[in-house]
N, C-alpha and C positions, 0 to 999 in steps of 0.2 A: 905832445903827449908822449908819454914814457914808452918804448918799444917794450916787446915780451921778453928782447933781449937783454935786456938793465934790469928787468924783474927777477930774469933768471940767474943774475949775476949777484944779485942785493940777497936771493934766499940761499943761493952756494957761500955766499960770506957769511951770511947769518951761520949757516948748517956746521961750515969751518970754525965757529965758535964758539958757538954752544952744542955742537956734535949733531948728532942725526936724529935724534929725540925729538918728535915733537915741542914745542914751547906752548902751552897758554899761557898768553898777555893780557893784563888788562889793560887799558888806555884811556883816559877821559878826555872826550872829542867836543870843544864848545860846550862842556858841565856838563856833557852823559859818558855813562863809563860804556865801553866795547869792551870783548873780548877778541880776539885775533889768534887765530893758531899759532905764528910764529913771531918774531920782530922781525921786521921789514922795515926798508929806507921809507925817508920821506916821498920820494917819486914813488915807490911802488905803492904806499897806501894813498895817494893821491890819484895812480890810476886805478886803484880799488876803490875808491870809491867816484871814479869816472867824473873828478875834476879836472881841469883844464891846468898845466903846470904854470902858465905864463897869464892868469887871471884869477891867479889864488895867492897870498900872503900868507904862511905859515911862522907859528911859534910854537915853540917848542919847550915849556917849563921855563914860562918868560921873557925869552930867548927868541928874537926874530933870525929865522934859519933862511940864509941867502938863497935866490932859485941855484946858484951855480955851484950848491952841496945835496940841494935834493937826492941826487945822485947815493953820496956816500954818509948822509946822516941819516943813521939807524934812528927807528922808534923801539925803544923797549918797553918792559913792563913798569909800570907806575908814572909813564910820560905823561904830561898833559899839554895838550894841544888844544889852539884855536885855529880853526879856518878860517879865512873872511875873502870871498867871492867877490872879483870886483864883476859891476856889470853897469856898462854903458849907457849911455842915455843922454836927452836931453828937454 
């Protein structure tokens, strides 16, 4: 799971980019729209919404986004995202 410390380094990038203004984002999550105060990496919205980084699949506007960019691929505004949770069984 992502530390608070990659969280805090993904919203200090973001901040370095788009300056110190708040952002609303919108984002379409599995075909519903959010809104999100800022853009934020993939890890950081994955531990926003208290997914597990090493049992979720992300794409990103078609785009399967590797776990080992989670880190530094940004979500902005108009991304569209699927999650898909894997979960074990048999």
């Amino acid at each position: 799971m992502p530390s608070l410390k990659r969280f805090r380094i993904a919203l200090i990038w973001a901040l370095r980019i788009y300056g110190e203004r708040a952002l609303s984002i919108t984002v379409e999550i599995n075909g519903e729209a959010h809104q999100l105060e800022n853009p934020l990496s993939a890890a950081a919205l994955l531990h926003f919404l208290d997914l597990p980084r090493d049992k979720v699949a992300l794409e990103r506007n078609r785009e399967i986004v590797p776990r080992s960019l989670y880190d530094t691929v940004m979500i902005g505004d108009g991304d569209k995202l699927e999650i898909v949770h894997f979960i074990g069984g048999g």
